[in-house]
C-alpha positions in Angstrom: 0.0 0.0 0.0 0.5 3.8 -0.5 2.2 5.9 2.3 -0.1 8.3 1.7 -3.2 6.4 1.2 -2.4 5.0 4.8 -1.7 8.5 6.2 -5.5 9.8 4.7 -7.2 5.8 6.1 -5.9 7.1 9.4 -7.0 10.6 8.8 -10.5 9.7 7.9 -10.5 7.1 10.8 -10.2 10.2 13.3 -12.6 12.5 11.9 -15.0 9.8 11.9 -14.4 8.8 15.8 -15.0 12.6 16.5 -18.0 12.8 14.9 -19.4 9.2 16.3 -18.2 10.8 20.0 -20.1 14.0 19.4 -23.3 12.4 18.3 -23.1 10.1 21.1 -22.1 13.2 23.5 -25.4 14.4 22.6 -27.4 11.5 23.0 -26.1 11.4 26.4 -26.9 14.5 27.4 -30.3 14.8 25.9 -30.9 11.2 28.0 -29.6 12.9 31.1 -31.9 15.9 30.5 -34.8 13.6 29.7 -34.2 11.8 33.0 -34.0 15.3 35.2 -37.1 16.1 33.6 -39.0 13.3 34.1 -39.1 13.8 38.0 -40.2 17.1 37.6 -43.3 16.5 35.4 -46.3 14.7 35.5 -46.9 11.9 32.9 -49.3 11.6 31.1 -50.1 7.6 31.2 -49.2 5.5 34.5 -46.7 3.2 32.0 -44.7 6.5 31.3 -43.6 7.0 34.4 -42.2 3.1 34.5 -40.4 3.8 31.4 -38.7 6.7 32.5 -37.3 5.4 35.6 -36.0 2.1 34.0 -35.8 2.6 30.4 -33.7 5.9 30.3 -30.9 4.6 33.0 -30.7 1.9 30.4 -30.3 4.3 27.4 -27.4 6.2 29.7 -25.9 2.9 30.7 -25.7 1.7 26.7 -24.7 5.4 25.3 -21.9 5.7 27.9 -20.7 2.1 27.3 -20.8 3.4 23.3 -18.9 6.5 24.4 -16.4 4.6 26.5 -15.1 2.6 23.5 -15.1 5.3 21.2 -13.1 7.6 23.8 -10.8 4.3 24.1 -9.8 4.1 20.8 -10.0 7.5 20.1 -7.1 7.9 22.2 -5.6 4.7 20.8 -5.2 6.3 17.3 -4.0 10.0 18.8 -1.4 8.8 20.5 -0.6 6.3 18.4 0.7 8.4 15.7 
């Protein structure tokens, strides 16, 4: 292979990792917000309430598992170089 094909696989890798840990940034804290918010409002159907209080912490747990592994080998390939 290329030098320089290697060099811009590389490059690409990184701006894709920064843009899958800034989606996922988001998602996390729109989750977090949603969770804050649902103790401070009342639901609408008795089910909702249930869903906020487990299915959310499961969102946060899964997103910041996501973001962990990105994070991880986003730091694998900067300091790799």
């Amino acid at each position: 292979m290329d030098s320089s094909y290697i060099e811009s696989e590389k490059k690409a890798t990184l701006v894709g990792l920064w843009i899958l840990l800034f989606n996922f940034l988001m998602i996390f804290v729109w989750l977090s917000y949603e969770f804050y918010a649902s103790f401070n409002r009342e639901s609408d159907y008795r089910w909702e309430f249930t869903f906020n209080i487990v299915g959310i912490p499961f969102g946060l747990i899964f997103v910041g598992l996501i973001l962990f592994a990105i994070s991880k080998k986003l730091i694998m390939e900067i300091f790799n170089n």
